[in-house]
N, CA, C and O atoms as a Tripos MOL2 file, in Angstrom:
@<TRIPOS>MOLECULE
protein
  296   295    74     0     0
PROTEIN
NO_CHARGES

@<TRIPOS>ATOM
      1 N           3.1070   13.3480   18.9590 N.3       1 UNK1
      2 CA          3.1780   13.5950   17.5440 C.3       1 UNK1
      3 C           3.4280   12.2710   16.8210 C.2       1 UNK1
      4 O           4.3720   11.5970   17.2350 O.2       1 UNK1
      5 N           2.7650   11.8480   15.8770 N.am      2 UNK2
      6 CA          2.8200   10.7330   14.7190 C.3       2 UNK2
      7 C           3.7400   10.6110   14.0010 C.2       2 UNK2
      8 O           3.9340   11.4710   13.1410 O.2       2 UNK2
      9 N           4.5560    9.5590   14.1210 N.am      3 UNK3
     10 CA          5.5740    9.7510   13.0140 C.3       3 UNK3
     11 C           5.7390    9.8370   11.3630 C.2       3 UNK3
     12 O           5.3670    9.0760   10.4700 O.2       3 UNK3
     13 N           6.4410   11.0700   11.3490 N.am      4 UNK4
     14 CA          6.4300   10.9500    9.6980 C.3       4 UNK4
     15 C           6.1320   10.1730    8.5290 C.2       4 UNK4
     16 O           5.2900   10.2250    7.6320 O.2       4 UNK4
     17 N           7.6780    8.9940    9.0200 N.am      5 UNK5
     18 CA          8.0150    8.2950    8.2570 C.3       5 UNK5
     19 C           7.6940    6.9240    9.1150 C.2       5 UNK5
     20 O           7.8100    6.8940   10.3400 O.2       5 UNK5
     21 N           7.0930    5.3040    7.9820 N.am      6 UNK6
     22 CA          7.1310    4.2340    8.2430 C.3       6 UNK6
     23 C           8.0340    3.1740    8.4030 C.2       6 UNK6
     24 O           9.1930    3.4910    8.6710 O.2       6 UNK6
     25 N           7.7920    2.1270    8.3110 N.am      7 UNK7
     26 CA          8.8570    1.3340    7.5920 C.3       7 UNK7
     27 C           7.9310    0.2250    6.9760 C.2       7 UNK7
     28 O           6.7490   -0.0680    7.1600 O.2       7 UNK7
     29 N           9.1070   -0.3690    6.0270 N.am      8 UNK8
     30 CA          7.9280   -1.7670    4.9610 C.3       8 UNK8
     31 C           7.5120   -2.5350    6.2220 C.2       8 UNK8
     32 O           6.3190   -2.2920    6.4040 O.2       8 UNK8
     33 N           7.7740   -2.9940    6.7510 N.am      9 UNK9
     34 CA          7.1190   -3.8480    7.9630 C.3       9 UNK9
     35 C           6.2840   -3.0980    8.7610 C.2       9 UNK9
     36 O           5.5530   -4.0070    9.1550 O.2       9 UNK9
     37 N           5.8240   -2.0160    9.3310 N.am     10 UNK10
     38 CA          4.6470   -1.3480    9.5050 C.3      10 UNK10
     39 C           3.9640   -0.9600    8.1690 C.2      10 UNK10
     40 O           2.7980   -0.7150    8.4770 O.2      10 UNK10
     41 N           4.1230   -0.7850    6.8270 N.am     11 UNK11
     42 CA          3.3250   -1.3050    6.2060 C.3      11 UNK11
     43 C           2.7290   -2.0860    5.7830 C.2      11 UNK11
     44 O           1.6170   -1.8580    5.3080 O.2      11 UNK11
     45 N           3.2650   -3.2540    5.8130 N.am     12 UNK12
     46 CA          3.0900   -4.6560    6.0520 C.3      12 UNK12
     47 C           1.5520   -4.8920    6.7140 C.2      12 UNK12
     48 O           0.4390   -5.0240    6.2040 O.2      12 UNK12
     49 N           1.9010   -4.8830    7.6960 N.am     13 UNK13
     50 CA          1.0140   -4.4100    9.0910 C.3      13 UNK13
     51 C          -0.2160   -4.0600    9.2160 C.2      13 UNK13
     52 O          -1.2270   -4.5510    9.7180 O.2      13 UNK13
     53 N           0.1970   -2.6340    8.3850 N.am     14 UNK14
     54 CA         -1.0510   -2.1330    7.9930 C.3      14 UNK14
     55 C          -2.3430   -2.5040    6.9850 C.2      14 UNK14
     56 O          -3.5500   -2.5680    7.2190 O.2      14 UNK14
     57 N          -1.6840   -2.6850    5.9510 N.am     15 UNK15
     58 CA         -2.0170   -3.4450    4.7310 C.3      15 UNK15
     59 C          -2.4300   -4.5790    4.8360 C.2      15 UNK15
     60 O          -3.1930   -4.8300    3.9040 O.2      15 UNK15
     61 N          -2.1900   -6.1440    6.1310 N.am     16 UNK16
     62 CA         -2.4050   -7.0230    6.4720 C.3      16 UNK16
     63 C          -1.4110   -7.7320    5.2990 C.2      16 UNK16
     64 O          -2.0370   -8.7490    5.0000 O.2      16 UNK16
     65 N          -0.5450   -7.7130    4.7290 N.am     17 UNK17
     66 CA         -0.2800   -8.0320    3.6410 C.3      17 UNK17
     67 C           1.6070   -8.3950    4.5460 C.2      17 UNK17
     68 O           2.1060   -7.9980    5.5990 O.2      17 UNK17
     69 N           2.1690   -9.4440    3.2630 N.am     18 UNK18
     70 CA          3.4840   -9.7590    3.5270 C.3      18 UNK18
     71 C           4.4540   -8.6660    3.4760 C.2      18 UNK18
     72 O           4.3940   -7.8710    2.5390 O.2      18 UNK18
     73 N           5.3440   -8.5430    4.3890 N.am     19 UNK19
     74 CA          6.5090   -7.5510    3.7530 C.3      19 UNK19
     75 C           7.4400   -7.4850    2.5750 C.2      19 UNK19
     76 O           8.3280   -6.7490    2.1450 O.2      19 UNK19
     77 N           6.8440   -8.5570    2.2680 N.am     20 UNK20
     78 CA          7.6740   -8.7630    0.5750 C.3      20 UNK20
     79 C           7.0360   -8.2010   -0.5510 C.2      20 UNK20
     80 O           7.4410   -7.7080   -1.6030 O.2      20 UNK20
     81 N           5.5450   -8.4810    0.1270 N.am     21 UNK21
     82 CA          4.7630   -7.7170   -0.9600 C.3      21 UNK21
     83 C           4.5670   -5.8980   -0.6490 C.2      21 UNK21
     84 O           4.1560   -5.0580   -1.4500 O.2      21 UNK21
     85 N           4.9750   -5.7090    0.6470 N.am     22 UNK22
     86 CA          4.8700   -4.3460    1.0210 C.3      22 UNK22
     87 C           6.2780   -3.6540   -0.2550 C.2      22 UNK22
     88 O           6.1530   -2.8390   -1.1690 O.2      22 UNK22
     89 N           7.3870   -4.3390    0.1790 N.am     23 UNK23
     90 CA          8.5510   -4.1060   -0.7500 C.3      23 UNK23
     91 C           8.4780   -4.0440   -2.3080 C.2      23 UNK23
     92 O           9.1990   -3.3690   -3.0430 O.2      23 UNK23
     93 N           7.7040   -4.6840   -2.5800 N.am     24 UNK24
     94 CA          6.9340   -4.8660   -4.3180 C.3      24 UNK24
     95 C           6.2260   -3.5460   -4.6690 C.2      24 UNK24
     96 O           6.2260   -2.8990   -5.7160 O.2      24 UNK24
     97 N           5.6780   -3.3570   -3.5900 N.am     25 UNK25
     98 CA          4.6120   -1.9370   -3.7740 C.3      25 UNK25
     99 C           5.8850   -0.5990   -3.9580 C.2      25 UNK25
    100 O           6.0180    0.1090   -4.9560 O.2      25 UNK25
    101 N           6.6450   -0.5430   -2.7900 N.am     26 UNK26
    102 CA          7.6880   -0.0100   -3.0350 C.3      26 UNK26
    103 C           8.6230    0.1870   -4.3330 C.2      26 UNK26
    104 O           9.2320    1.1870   -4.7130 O.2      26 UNK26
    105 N           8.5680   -0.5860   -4.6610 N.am     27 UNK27
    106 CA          9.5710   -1.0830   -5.9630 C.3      27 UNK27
    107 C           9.2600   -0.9030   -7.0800 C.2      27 UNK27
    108 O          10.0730   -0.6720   -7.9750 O.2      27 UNK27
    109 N           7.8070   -0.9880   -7.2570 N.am     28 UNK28
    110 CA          7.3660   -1.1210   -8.3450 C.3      28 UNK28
    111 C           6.5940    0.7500   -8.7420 C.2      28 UNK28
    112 O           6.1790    1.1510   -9.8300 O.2      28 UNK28
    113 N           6.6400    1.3750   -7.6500 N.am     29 UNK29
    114 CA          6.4740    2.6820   -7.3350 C.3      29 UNK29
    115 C           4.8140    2.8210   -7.2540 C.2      29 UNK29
    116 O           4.3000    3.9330   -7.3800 O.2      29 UNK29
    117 N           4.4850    2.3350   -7.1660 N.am     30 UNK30
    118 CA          3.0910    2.1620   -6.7320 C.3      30 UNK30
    119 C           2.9920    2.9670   -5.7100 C.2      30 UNK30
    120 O           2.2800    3.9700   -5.7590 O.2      30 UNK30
    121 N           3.6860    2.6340   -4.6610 N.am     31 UNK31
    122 CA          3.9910    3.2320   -3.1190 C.3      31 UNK31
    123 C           4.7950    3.9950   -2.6970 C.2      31 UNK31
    124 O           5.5340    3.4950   -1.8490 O.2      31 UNK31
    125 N           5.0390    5.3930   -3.0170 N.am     32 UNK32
    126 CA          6.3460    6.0150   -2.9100 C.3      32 UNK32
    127 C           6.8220    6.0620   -1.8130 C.2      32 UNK32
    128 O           6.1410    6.2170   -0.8000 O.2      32 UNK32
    129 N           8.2170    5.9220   -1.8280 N.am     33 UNK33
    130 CA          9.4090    5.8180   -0.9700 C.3      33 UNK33
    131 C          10.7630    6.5640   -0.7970 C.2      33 UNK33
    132 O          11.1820    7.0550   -1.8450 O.2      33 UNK33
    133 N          11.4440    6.7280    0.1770 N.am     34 UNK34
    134 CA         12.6580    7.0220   -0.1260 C.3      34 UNK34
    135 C          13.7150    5.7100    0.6240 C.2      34 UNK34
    136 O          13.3470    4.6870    1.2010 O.2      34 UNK34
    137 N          14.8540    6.1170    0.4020 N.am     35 UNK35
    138 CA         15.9360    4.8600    1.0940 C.3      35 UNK35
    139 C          17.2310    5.4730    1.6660 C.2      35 UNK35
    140 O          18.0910    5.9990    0.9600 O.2      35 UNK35
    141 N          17.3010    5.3470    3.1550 N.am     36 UNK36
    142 CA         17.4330    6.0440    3.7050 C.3      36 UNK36
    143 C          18.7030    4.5510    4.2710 C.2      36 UNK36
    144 O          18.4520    3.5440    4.9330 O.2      36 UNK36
    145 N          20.0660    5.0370    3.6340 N.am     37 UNK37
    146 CA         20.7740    3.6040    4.3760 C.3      37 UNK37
    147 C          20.3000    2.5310    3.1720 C.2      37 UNK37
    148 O          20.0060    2.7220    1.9920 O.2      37 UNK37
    149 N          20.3550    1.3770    3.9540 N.am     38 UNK38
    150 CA         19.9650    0.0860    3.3440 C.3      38 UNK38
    151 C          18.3280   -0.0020    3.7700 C.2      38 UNK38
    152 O          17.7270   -1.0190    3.4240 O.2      38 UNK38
    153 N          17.7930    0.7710    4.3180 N.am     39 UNK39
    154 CA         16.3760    0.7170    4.5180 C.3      39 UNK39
    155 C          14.7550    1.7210    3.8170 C.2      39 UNK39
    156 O          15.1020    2.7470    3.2320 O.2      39 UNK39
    157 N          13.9110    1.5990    3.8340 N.am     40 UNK40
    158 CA         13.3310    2.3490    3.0460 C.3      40 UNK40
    159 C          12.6870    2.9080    4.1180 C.2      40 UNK40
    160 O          12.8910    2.5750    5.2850 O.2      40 UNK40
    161 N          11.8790    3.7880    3.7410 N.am     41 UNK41
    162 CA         10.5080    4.6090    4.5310 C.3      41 UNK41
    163 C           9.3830    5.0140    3.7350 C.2      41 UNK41
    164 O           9.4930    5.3450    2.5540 O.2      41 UNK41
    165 N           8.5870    4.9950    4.2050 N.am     42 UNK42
    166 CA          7.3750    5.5750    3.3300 C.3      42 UNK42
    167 C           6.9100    6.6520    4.1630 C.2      42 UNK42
    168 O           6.8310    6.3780    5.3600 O.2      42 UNK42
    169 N           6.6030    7.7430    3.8290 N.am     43 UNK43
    170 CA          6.1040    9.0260    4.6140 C.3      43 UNK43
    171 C           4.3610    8.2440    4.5920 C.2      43 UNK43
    172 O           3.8990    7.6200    3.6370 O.2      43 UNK43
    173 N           3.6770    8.5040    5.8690 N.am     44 UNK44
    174 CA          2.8190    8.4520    6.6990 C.3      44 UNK44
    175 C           1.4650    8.7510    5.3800 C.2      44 UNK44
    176 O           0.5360    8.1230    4.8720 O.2      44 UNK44
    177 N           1.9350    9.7610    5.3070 N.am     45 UNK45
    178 CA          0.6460   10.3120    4.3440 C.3      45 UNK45
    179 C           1.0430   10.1200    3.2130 C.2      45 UNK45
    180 O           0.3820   10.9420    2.5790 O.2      45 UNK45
    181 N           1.9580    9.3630    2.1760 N.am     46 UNK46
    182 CA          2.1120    8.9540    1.1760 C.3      46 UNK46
    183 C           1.2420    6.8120    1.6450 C.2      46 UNK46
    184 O           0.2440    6.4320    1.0330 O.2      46 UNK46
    185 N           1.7680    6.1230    2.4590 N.am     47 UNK47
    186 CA          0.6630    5.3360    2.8940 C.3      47 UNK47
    187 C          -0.6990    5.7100    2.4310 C.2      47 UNK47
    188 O          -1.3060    5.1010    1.5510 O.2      47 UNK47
    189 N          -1.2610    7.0210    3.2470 N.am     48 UNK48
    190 CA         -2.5040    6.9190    3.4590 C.3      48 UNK48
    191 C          -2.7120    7.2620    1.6540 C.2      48 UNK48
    192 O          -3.2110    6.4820    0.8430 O.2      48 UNK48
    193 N          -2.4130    8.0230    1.4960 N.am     49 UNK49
    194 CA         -2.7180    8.0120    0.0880 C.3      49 UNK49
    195 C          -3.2240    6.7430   -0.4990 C.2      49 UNK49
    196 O          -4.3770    6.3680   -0.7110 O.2      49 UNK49
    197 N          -2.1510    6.2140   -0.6940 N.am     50 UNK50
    198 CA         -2.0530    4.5240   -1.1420 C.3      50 UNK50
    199 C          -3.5670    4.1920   -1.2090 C.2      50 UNK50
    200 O          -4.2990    4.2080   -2.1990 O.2      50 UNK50
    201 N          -3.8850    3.8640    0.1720 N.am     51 UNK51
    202 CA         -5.1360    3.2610    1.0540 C.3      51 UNK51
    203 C          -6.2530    4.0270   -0.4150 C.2      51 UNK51
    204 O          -6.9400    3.3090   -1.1420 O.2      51 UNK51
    205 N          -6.2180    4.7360   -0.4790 N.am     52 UNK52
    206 CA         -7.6330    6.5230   -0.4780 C.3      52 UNK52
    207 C          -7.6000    5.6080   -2.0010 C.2      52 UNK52
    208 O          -8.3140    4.7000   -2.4260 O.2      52 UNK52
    209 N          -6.0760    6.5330   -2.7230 N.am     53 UNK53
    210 CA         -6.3400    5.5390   -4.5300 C.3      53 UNK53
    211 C          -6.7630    3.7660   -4.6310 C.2      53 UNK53
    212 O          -7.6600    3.4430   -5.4090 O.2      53 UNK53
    213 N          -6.1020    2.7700   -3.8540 N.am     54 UNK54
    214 CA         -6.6660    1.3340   -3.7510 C.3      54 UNK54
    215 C          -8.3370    1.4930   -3.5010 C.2      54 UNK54
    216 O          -9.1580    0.7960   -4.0970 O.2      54 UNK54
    217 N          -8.6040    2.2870   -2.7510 N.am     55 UNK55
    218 CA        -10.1320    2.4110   -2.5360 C.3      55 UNK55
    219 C         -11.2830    2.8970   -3.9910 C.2      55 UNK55
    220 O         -12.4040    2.4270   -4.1860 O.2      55 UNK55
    221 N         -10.7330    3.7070   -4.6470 N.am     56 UNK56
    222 CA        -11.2400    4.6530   -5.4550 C.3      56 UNK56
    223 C         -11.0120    3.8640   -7.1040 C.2      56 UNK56
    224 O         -11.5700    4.1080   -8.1740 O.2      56 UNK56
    225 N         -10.0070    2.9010   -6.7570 N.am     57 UNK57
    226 CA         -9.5970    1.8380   -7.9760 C.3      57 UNK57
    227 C         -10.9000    1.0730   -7.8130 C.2      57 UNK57
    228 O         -11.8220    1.1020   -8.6290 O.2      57 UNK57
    229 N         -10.8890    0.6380   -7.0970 N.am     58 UNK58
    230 CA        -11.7640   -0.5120   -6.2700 C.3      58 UNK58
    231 C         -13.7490    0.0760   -6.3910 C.2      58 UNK58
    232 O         -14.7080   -0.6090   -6.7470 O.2      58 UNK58
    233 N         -13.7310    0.9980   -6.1050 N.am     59 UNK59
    234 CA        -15.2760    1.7690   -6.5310 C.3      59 UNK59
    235 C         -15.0990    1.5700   -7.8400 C.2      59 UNK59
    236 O         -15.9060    0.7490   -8.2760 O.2      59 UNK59
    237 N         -14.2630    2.0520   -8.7470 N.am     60 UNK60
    238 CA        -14.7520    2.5360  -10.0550 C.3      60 UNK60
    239 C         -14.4720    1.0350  -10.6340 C.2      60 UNK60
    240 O         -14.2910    1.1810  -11.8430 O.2      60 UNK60
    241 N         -14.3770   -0.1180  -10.3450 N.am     61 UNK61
    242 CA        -14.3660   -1.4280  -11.2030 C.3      61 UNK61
    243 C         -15.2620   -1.8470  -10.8330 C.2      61 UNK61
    244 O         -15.8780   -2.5660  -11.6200 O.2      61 UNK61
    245 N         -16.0000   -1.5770   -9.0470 N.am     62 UNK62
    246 CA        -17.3850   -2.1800   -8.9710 C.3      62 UNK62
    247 C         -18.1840   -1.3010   -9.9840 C.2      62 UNK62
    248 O         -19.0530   -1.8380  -10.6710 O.2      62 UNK62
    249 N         -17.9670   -0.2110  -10.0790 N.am     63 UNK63
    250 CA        -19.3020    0.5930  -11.0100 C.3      63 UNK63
    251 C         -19.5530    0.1440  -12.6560 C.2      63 UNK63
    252 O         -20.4790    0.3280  -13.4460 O.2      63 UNK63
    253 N         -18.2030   -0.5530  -12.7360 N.am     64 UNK64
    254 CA        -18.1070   -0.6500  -14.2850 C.3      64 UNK64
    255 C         -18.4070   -2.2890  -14.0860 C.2      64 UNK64
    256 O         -18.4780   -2.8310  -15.1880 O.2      64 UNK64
    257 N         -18.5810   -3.1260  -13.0830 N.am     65 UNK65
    258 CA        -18.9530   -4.3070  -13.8310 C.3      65 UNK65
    259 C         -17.3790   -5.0340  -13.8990 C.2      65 UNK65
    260 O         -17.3860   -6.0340  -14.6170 O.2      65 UNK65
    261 N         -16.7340   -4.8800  -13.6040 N.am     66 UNK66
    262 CA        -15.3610   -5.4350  -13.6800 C.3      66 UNK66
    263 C         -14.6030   -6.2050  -12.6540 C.2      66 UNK66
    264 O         -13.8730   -7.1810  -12.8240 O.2      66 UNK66
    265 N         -14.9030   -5.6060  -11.6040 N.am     67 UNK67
    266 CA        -14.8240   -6.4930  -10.6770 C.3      67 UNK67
    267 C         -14.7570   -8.1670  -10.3640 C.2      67 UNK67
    268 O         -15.8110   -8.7620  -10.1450 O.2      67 UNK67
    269 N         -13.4230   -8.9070  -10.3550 N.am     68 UNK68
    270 CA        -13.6470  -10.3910  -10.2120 C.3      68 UNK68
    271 C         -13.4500  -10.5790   -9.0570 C.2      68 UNK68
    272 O         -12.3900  -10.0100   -8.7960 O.2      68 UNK68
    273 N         -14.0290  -11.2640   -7.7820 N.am     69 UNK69
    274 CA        -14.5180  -11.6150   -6.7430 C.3      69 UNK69
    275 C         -13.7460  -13.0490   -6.6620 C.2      69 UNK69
    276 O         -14.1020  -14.0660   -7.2570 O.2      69 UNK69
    277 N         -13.0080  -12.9660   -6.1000 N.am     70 UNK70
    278 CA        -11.6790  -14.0400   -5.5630 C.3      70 UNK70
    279 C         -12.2830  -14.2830   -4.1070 C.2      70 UNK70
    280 O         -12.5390  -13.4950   -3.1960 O.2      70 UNK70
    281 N         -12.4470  -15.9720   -4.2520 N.am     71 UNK71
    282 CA        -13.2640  -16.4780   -3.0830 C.3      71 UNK71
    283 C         -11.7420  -16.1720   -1.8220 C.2      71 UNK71
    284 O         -11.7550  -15.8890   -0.6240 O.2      71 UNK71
    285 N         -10.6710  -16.3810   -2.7280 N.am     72 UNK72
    286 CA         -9.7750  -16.5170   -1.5010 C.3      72 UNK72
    287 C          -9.8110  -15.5460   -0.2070 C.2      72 UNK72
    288 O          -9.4920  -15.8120    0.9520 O.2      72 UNK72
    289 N         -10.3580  -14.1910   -0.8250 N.am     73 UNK73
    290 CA        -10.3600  -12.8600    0.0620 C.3      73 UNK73
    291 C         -11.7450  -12.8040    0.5940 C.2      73 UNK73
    292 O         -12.1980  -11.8320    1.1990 O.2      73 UNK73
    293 N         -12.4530  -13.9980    0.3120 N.am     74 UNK74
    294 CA        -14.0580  -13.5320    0.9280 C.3      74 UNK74
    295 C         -13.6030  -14.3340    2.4730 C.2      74 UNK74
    296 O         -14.3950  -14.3530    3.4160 O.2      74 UNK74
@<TRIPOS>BOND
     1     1     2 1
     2     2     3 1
     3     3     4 2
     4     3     5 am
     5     5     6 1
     6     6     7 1
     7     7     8 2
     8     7     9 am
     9     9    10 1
    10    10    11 1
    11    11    12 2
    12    11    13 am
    13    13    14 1
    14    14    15 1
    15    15    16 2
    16    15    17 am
    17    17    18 1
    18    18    19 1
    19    19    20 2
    20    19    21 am
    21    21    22 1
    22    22    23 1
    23    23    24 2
    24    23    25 am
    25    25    26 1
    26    26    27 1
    27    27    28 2
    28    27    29 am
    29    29    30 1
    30    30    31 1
    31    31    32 2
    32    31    33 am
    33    33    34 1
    34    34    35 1
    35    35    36 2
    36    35    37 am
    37    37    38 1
    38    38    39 1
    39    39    40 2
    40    39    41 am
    41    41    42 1
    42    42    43 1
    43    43    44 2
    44    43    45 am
    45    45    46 1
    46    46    47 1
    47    47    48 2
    48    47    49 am
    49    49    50 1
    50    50    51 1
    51    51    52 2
    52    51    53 am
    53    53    54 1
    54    54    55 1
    55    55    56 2
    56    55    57 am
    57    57    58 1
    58    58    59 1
    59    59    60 2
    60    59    61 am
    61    61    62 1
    62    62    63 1
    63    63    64 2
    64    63    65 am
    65    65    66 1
    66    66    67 1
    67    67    68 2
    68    67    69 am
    69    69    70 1
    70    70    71 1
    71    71    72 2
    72    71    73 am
    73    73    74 1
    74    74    75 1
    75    75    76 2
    76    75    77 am
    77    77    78 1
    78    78    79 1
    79    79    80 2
    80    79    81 am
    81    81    82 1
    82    82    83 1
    83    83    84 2
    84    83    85 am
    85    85    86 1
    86    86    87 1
    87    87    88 2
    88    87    89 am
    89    89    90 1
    90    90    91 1
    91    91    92 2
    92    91    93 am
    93    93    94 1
    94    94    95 1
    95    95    96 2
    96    95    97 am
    97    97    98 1
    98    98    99 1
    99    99   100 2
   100    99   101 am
   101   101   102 1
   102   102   103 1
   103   103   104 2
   104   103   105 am
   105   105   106 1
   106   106   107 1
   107   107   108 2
   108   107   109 am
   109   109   110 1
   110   110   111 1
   111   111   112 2
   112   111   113 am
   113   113   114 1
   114   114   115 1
   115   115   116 2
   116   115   117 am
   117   117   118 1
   118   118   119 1
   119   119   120 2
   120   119   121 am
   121   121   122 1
   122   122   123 1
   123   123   124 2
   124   123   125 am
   125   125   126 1
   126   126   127 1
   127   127   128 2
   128   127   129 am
   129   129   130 1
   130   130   131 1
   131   131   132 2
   132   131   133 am
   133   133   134 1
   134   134   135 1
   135   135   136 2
   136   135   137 am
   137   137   138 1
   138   138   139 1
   139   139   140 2
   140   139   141 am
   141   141   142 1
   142   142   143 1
   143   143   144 2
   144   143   145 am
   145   145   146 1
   146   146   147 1
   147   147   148 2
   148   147   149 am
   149   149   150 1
   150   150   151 1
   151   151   152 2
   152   151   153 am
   153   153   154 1
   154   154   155 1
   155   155   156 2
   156   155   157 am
   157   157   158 1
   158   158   159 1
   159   159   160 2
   160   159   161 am
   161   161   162 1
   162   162   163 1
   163   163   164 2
   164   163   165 am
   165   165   166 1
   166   166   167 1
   167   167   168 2
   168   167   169 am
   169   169   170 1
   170   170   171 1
   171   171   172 2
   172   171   173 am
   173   173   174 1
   174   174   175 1
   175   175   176 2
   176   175   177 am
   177   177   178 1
   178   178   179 1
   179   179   180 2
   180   179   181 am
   181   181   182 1
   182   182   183 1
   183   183   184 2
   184   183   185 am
   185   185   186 1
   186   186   187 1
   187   187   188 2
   188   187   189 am
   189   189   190 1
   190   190   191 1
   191   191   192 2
   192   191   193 am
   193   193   194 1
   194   194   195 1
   195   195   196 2
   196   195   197 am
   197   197   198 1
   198   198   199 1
   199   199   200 2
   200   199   201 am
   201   201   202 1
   202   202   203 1
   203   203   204 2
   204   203   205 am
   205   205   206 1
   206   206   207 1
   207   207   208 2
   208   207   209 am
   209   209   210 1
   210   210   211 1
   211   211   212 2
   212   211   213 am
   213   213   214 1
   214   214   215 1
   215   215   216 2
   216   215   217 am
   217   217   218 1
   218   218   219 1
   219   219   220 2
   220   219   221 am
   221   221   222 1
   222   222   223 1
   223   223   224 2
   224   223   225 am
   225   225   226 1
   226   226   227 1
   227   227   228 2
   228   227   229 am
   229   229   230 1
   230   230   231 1
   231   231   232 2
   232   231   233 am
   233   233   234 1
   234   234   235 1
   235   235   236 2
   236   235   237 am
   237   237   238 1
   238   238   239 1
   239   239   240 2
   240   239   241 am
   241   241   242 1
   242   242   243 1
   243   243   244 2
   244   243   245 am
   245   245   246 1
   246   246   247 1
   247   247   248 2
   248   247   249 am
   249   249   250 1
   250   250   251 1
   251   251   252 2
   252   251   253 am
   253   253   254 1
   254   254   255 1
   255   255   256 2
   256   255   257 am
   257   257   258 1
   258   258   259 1
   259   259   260 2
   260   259   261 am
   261   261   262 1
   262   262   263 1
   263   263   264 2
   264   263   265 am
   265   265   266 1
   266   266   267 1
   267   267   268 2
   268   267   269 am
   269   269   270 1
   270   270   271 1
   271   271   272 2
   272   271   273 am
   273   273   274 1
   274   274   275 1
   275   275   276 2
   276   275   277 am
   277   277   278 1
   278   278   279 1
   279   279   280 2
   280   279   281 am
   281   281   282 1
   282   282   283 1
   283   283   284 2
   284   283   285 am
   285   285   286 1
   286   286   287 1
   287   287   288 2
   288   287   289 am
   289   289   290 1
   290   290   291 1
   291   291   292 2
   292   291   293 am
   293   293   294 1
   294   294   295 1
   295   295   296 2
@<TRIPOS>SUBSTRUCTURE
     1 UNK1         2 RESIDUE 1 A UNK
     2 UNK2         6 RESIDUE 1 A UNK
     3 UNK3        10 RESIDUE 1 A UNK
     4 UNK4        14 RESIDUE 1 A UNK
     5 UNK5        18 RESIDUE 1 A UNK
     6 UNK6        22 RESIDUE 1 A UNK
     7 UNK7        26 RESIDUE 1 A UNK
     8 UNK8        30 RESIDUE 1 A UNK
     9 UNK9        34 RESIDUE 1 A UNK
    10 UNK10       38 RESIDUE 1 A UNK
    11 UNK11       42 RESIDUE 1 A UNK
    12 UNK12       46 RESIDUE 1 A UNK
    13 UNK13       50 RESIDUE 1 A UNK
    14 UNK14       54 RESIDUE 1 A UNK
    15 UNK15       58 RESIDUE 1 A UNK
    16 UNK16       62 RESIDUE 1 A UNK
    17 UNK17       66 RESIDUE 1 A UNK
    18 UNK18       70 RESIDUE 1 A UNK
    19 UNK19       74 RESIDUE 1 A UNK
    20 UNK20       78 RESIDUE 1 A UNK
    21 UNK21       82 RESIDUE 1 A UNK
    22 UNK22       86 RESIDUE 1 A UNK
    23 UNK23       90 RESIDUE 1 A UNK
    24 UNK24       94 RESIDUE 1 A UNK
    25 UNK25       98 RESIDUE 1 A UNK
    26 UNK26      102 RESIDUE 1 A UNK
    27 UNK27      106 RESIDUE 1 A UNK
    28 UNK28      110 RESIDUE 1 A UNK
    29 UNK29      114 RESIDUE 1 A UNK
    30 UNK30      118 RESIDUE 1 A UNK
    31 UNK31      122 RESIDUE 1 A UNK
    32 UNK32      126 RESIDUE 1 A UNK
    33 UNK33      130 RESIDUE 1 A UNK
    34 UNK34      134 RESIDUE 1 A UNK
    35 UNK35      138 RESIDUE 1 A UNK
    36 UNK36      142 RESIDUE 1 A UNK
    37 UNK37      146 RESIDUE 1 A UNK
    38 UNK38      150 RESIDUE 1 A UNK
    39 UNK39      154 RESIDUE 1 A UNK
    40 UNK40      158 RESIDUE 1 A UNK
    41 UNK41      162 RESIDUE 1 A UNK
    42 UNK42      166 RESIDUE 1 A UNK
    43 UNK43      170 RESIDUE 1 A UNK
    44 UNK44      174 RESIDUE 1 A UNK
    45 UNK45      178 RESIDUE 1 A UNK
    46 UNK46      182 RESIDUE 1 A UNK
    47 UNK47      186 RESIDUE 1 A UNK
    48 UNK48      190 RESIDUE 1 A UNK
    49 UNK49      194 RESIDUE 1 A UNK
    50 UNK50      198 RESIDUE 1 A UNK
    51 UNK51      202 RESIDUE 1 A UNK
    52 UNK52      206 RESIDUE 1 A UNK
    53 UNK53      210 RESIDUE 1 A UNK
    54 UNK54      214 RESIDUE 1 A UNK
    55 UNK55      218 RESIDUE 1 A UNK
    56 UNK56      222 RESIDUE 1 A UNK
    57 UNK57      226 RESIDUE 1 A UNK
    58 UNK58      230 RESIDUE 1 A UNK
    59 UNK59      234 RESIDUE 1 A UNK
    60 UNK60      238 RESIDUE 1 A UNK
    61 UNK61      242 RESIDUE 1 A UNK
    62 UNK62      246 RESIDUE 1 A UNK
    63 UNK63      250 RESIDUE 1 A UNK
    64 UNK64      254 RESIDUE 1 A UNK
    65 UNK65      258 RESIDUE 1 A UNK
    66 UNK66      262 RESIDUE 1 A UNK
    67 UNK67      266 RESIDUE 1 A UNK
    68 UNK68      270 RESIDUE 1 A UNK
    69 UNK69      274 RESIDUE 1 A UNK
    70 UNK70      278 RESIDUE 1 A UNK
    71 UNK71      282 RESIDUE 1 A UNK
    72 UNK72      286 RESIDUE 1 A UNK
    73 UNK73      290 RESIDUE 1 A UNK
    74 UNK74      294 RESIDUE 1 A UNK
């Protein structure tokens, strides 16, 4: 069985992204969380969510022409 809950550093991970910036996502509620102790979690399928809306942001600015293309990520 898959675990529920993550942590910012397996989101991190996932995301390919820093854990500071995983914590930002957190923080800024972008990424819902709970805090459990001095530590956070993100439920599994609140992640995947994440992923699904970043994707669906990401279609609808290519469709509109909006899209700026940052060599850094090519």
């Amino acid at each position: 069985m898959a675990a529920r809950f993550v942590q910012i550093t397996d989101v991190a991970e996932t995301l390919n992204i820093s854990a500071r910036q995983a914590y930002g996502l957190v923080t800024s509620g972008e990424l819902p969380a709970i805090k459990v102790g001095k530590s956070w979690r993100i439920e599994a399928a609140e992640l995947e969510n994440y992923i699904q809306r970043a994707y669906a942001q990401t279609r609808a600015r290519v469709e509109e022409g909006s899209f700026e293309h940052d060599e850094a990520d090519a």
